[in-house]
MIGUMAR-791447 format. One record per residue: x, y, z of N, C-alpha, C in turn; residue in one letter. Coordinates in Angstrom, 2 decimals, always signed. Layout:
n.X_n.Y_n.Z_ca.X_ca.Y_ca.Z_c.X_c.Y_c.Z_r
X_Y_Z_X_Y_Z_X_Y_Z_A
...
END
This chain:
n.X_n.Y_n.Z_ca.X_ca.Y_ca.Z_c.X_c.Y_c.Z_r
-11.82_+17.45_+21.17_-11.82_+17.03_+19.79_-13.24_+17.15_+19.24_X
-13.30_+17.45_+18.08_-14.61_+17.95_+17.40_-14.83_+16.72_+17.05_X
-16.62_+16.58_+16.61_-17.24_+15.55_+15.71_-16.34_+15.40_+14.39_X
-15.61_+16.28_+13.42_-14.88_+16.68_+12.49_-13.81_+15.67_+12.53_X
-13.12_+15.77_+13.79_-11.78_+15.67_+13.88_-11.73_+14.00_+14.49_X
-11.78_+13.27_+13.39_-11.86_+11.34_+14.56_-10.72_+11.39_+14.37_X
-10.06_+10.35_+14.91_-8.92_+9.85_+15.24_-8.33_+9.02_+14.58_X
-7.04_+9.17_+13.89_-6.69_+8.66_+13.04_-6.41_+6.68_+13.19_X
-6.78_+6.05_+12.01_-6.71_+4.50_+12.99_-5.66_+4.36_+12.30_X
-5.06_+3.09_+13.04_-3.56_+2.45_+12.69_-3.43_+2.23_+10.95_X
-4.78_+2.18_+10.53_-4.33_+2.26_+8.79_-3.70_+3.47_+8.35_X
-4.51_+4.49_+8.52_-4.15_+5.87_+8.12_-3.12_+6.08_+8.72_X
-2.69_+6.05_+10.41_-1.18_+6.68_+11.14_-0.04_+5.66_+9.86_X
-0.14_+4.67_+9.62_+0.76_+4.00_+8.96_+1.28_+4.42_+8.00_X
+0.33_+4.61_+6.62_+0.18_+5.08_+5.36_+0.35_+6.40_+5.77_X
+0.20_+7.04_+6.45_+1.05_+8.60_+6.95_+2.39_+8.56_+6.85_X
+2.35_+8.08_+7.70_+4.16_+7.59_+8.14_+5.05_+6.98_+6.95_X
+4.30_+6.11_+6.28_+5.23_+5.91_+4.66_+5.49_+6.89_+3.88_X
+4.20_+7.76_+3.59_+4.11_+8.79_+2.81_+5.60_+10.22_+3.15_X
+5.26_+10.35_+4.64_+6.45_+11.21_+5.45_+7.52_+10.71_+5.14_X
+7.90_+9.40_+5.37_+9.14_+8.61_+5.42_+9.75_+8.75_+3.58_X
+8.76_+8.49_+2.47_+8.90_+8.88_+1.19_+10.00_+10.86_+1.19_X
+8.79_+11.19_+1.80_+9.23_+12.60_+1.59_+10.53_+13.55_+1.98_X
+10.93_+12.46_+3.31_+12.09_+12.83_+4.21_+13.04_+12.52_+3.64_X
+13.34_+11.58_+2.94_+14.51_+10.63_+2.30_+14.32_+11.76_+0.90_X
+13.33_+12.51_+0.24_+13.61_+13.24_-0.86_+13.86_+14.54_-0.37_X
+13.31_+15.00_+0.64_+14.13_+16.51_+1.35_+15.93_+15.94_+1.82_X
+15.76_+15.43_+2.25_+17.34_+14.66_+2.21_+18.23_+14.65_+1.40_X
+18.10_+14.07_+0.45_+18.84_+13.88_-0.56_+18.07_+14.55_-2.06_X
+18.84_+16.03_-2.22_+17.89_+16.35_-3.37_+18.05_+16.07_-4.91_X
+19.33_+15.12_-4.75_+19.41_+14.18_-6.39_+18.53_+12.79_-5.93_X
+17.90_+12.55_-4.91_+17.29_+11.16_-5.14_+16.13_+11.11_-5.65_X
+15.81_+10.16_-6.69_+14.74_+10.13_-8.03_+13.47_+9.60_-7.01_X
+12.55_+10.26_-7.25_+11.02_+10.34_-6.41_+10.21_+8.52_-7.30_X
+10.92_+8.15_-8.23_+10.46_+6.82_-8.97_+11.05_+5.97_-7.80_X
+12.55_+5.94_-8.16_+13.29_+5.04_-7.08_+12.93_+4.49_-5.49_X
+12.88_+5.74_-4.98_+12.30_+6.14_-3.57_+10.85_+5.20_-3.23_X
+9.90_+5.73_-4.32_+8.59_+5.33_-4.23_+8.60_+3.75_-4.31_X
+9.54_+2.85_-5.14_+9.61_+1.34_-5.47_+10.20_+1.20_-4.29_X
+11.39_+1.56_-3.75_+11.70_+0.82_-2.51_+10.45_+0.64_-1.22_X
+9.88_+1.88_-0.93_+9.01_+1.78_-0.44_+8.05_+0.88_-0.18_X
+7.72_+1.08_-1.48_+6.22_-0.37_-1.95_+7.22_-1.49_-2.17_X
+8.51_-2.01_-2.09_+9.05_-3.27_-2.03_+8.82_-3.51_-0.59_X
+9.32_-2.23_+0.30_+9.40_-2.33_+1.90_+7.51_-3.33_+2.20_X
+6.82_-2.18_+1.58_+5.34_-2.45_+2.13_+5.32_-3.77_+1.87_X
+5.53_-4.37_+0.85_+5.10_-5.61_-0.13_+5.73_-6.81_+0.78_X
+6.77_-6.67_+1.25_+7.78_-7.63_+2.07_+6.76_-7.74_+3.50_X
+6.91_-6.98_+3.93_+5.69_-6.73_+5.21_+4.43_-7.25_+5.18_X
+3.73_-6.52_+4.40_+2.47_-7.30_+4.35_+2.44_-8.99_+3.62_X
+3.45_-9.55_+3.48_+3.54_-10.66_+2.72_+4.00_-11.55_+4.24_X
+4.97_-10.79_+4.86_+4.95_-11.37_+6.02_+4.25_-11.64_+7.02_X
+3.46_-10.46_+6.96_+1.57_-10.42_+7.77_+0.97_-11.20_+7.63_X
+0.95_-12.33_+6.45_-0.03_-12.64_+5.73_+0.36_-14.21_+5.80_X
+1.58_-14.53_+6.39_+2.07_-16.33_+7.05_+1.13_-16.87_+7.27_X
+0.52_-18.13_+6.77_-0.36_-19.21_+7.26_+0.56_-19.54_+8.66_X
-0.51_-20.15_+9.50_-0.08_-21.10_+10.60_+0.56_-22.23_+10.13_X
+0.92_-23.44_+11.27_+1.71_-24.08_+11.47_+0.92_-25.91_+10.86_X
-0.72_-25.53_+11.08_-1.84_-26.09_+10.55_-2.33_-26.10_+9.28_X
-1.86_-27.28_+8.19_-2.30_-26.80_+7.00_-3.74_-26.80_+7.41_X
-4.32_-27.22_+7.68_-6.12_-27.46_+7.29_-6.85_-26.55_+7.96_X
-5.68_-24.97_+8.46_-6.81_-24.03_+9.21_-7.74_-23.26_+8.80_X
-8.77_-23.15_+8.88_-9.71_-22.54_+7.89_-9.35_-21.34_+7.90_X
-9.03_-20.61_+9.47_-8.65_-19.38_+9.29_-7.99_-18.79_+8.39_X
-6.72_-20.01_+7.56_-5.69_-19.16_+7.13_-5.69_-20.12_+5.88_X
-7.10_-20.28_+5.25_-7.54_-20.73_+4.02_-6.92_-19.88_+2.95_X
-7.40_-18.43_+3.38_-7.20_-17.89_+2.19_-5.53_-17.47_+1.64_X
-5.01_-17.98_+2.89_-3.26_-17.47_+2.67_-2.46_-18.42_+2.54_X
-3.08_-19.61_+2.13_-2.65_-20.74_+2.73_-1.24_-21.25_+1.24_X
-1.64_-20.58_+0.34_-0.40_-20.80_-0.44_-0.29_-19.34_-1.14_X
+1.18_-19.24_-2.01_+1.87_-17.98_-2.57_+0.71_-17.91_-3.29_X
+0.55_-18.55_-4.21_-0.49_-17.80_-5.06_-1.71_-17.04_-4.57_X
-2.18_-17.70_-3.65_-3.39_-16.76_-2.58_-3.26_-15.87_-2.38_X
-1.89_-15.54_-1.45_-1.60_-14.37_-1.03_-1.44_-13.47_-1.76_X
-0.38_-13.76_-3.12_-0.52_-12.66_-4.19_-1.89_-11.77_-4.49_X
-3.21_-12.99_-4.69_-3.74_-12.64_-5.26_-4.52_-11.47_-4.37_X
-4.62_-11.97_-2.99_-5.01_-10.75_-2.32_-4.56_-9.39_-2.03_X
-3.18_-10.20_-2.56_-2.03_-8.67_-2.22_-2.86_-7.51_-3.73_X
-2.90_-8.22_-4.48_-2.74_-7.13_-5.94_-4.31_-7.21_-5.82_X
-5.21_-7.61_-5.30_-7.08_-7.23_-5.14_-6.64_-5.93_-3.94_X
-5.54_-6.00_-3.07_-5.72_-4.77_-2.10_-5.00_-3.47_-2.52_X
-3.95_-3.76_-3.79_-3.19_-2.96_-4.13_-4.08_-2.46_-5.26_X
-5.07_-3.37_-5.82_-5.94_-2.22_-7.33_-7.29_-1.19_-6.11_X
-7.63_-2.11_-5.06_-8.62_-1.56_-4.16_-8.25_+0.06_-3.66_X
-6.75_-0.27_-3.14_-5.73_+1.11_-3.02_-5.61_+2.00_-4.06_X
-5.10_+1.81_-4.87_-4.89_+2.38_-6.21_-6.10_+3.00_-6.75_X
-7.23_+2.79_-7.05_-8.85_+3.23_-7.15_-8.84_+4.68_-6.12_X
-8.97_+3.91_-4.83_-9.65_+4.99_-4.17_-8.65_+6.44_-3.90_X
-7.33_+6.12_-4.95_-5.91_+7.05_-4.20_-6.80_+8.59_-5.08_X
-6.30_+9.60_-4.44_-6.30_+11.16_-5.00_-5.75_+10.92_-6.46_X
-4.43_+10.34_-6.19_-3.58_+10.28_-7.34_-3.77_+9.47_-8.33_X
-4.87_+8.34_-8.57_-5.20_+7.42_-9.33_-5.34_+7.54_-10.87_X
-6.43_+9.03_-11.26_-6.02_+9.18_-12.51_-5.35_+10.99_-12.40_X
-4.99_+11.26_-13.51_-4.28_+12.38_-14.05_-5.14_+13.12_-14.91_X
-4.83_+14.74_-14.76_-5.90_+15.50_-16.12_-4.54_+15.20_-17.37_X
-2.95_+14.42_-16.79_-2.32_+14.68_-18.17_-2.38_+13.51_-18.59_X
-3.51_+12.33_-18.37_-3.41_+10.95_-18.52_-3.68_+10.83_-19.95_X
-3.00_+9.92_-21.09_-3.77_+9.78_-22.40_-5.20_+9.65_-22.14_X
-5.94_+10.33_-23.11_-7.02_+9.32_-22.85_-7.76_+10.64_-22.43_X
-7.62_+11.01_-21.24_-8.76_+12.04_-20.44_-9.36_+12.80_-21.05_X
-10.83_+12.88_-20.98_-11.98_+13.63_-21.36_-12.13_+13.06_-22.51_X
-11.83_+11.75_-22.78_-12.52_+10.77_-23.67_-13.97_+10.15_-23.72_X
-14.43_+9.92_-22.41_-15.31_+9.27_-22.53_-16.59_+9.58_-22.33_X
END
């Protein structure tokens, strides 16, 4: 393996594997709407990582301060989902209103 070539970590193999899993279900079925597909998905992700994200059994653990109620967790969920969203390829569009405005 080259200096080039690191190894993919469990973030990226994951977010691979959704992306594939998106694509397979639309080679599959070629009336299924690429909107539809994409929401179930990010419902799938959203359910998951919400489940990741369980405080312990200890209210007063510091560890699990920051998850320690729904609203917390939301809020980290949608700080990791605009963090995502930013750094995506796909984030803005050349057909976006707006572009080459500013």
């Amino acid at each position: 393996m080259s200096a080039q070539e690191a190894p993919e970590t469990l973030f990226d193999e994951s977010a691979q594997q959704a992306v594939d899993l998106g694509n397979r279900i639309l080679d599959e079925d070629g009336a299924a709407d690429t909107w539809e597909v994409a929401s179930g998905l990010l419902a799938g992700a959203i359910q998951f990582w919400l489940f990741s994200r369980q405080p312990c059994d200890d209210p007063f653990c510091e560890s699990c301060a920051e998850v320690s109620t729904a609203e917390r967790r939301l809020n980290l969920l949608l700080e990791e989902v605009r963090e995502l969203a930013e750094s995506s390829d796909y984030f803005e569009s050349p057909r976006d209103v707006g572009t080459g405005t500013h």
